[in-house]
C-alpha positions in Angstrom: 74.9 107.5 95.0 76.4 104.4 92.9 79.6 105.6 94.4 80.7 105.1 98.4 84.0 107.2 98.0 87.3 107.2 96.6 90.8 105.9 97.2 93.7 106.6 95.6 91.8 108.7 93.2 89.6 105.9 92.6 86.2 105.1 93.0 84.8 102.0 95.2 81.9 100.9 94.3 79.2 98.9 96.9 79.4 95.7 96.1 76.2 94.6 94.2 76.1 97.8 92.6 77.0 96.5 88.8 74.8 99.2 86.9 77.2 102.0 88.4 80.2 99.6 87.3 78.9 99.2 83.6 78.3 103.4 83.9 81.8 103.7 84.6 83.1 100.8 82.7 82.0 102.9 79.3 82.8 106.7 80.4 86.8 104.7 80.9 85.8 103.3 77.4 85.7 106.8 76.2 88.1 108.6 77.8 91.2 106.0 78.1 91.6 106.0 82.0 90.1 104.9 85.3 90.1 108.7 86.4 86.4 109.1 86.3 83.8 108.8 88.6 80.4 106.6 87.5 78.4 108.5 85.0 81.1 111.2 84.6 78.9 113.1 87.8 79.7 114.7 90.9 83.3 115.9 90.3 85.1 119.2 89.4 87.3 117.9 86.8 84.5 115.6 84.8 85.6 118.3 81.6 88.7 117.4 81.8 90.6 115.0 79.0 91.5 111.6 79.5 94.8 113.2 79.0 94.5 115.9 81.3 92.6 113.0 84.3 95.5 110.6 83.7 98.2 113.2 84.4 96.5 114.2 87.9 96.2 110.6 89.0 99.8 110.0 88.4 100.4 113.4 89.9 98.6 112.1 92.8 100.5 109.0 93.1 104.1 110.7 92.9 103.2 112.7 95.5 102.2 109.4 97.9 104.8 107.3 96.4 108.2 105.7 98.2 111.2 107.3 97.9 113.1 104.6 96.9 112.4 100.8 95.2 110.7 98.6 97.8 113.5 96.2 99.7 112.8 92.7 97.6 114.6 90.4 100.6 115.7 88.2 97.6 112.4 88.4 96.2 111.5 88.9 92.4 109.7 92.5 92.1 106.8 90.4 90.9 106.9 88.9 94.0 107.4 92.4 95.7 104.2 93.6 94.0 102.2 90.9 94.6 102.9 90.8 98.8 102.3 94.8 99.1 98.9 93.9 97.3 97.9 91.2 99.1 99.1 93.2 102.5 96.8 96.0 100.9 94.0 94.0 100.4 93.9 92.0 103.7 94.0 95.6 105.9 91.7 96.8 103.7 93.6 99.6 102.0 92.1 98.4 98.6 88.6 97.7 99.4 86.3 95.2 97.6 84.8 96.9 94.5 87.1 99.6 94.3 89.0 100.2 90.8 93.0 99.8 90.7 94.7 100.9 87.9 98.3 99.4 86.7 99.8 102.5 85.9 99.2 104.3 89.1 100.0 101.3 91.4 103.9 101.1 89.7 104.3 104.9 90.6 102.9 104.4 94.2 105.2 100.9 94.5 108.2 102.8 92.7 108.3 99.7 90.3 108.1 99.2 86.9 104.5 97.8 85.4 105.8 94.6 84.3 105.7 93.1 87.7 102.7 94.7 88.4 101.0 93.3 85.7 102.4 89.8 86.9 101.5 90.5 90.2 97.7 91.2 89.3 97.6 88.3 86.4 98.3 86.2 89.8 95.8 87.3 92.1 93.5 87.1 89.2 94.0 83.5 88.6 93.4 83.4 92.8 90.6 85.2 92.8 91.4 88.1 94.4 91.1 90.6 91.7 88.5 90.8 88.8 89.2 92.0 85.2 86.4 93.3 83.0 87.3 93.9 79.0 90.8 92.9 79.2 92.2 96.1 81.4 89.6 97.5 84.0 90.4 95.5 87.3 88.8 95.4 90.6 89.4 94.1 93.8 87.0 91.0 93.8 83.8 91.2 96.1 82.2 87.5 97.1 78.5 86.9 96.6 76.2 84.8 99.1 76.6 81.7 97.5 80.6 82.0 97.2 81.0 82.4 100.6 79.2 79.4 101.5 81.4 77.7 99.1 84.4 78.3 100.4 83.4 78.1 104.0 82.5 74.4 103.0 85.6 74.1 101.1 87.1 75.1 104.2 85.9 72.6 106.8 86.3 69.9 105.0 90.2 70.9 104.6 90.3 72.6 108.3 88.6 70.0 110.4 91.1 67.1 108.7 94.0 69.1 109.5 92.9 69.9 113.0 92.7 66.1 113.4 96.3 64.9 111.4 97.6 68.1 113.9 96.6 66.7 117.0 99.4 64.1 117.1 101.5 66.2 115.9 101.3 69.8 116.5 103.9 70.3 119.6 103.6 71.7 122.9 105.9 74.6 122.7 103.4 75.9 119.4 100.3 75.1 121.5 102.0 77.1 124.3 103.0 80.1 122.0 99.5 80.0 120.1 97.7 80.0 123.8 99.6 82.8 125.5 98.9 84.9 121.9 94.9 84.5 122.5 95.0 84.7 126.0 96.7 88.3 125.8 94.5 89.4 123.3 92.0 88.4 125.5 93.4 90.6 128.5 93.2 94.0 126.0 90.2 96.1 127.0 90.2 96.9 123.0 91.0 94.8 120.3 94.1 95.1 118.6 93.6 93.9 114.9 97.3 93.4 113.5 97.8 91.6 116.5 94.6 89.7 116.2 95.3 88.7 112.6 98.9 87.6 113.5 97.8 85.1 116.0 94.8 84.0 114.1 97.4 83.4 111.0 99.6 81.5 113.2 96.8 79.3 114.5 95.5 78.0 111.1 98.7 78.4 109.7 101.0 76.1 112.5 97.7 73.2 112.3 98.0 73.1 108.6 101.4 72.9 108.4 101.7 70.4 111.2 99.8 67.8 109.0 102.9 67.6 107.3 101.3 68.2 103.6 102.2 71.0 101.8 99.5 71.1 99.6 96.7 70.9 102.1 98.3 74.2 103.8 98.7 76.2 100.7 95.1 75.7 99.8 93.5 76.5 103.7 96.2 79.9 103.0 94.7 80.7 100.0 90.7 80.4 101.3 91.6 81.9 104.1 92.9 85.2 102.0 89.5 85.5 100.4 87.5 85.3 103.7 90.0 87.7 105.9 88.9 90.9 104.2 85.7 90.4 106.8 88.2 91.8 109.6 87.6 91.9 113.1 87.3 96.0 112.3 84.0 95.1 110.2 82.9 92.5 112.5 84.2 93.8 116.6 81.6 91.1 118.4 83.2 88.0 116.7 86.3 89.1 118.7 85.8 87.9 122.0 83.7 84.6 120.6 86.6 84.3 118.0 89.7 84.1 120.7 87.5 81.7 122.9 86.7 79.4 120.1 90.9 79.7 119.3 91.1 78.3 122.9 88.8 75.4 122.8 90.9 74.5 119.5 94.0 74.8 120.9 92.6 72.6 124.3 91.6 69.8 122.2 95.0 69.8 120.4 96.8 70.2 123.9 94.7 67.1 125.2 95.7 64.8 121.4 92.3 64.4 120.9 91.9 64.4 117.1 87.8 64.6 116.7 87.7 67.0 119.6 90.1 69.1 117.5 87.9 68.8 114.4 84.9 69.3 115.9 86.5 72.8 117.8 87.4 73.8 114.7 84.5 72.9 112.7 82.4 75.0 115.2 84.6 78.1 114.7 84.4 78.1 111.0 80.8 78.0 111.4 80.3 81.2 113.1 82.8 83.1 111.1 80.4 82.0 108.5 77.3 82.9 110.0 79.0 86.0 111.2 80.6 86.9 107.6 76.7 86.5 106.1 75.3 88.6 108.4 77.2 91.8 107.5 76.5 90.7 104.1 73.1 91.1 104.9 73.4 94.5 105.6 75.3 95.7 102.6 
């Protein structure tokens, strides 16, 4: 089938499969929404109107929605929108490949579409999301090649701020950051919040410990468009993961800057290798 599920009411698609995204792409051209399934098949309500699908899907989404306006912590609701998306697509609640649809995601955030719309214009121009004919959007999937890219893009930031960090980076973070891994470490079973918290923390504090704002911002954003390989998609890089973490954090702890860089150049490797090889079986 062209079609691995749905989510939301909305189909996911496997990643390479563009011939069931063009299928779909002209059956929403036709009937106005997102409602349908690739080549109108395999569904109860493929008779129905665009009206008729469009009223379901938002009767889906009231029923799933908040009860009241997300708490915006001084944040604009743009702002709002745009974290509860990316939060979405990092734990994988919006999968790569699967349609999303403005409407519906402004019922299930109980916010207008205007800061929706912002919100998805912005992870557009991050790469996150992809938009086909001006309105049909999709959380992005990353080919082969872009991986490598970024992964390369990645070093060259990561090892330089693994070696800026080891003079300054300070003991109580390296102490914090080490008793985080080592715990996770101790658990018979993974724990992935957890997991991603302290991994977060770790690329986070070193980049931000060069001191350059820029240079941190950019190893965040990369870093968004590699995490959606969790440890839940990829279990045996945990253990390898946390130990690599540890040899980072030792050659911080001991100031020695090409130690540092070469730790972490080592770790970005494997995540690599490790990233193309469930590719590989997509």
């Amino acid at each position: 089938m062209a079609c691995t599920g749905r989510t939301g009411g909305l189909p996911v698609f496997r990643p390479d499969d563009a011939d069931a995204f063009l299928r779909f792409a002209r059956d929403v051209s036709r009937n106005g929404d997102c409602a349908t399934g690739p080549g109108g098949g395999g569904s109860d309500d493929n008779n129905a109107t665009g009206t008729d699908k469009r009223r379901m899907m938002e009767s889906t989404a009231l029923s799933n929605k908040s009860a009241s306006p997300p708490e915006a912590d001084g944040r604009s609701l743009s702002e709002v929108a745009y974290d509860t998306l990316i939060e979405r697509i990092m734990n994988l609640s919006l999968k790569p490949g699967q349609m999303i649809n403005e409407r519906l995601l402004s019922i299930d955030m109980n916010i207008s579409r205007t800061p929706v719309r912002e919100a998805l214009t912005r992870l557009e121009s991050e790469g996150l999301v992809t938009r086909y004919n001006g309105r049909l959007i999709t959380i992005r999937n990353f080919s082969f090649h872009e991986i490598v890219c970024i992964f390369y893009v990645r070093k060259l930031l990561e090892t330089e701020a693994a070696r800026l960090a080891a003079s300054r980076i300070s003991d109580e973070t390296l102490e914090k950051l080490e008793g985080m891994f080592s715990d996770q470490m101790g658990r018979p079973v993974p724990e992935l919040g957890n997991h991603w918290d302290a991994d977060d923390l770790l690329h986070g504090d070193i980049a931000e410990a060069t001191g350059n704002s820029t240079l941190a911002e950019m190893i965040k954003n990369l870093r968004r468009k590699t995490r959606i390989f969790s440890i839940k998609r990829m279990p045996e890089r945990f253990v390898p993961g946390s130990r690599e973490h540890l040899d980072i954090i030792e050659a911080l702890r001991k100031r020695d800057p090409e130690a540092a860089a070469a730790a972490m150049e080592r770790h970005l490797e494997n995540s690599k290798q490790s990233i193309l090889n469930v590719m590989s079986t997509f």
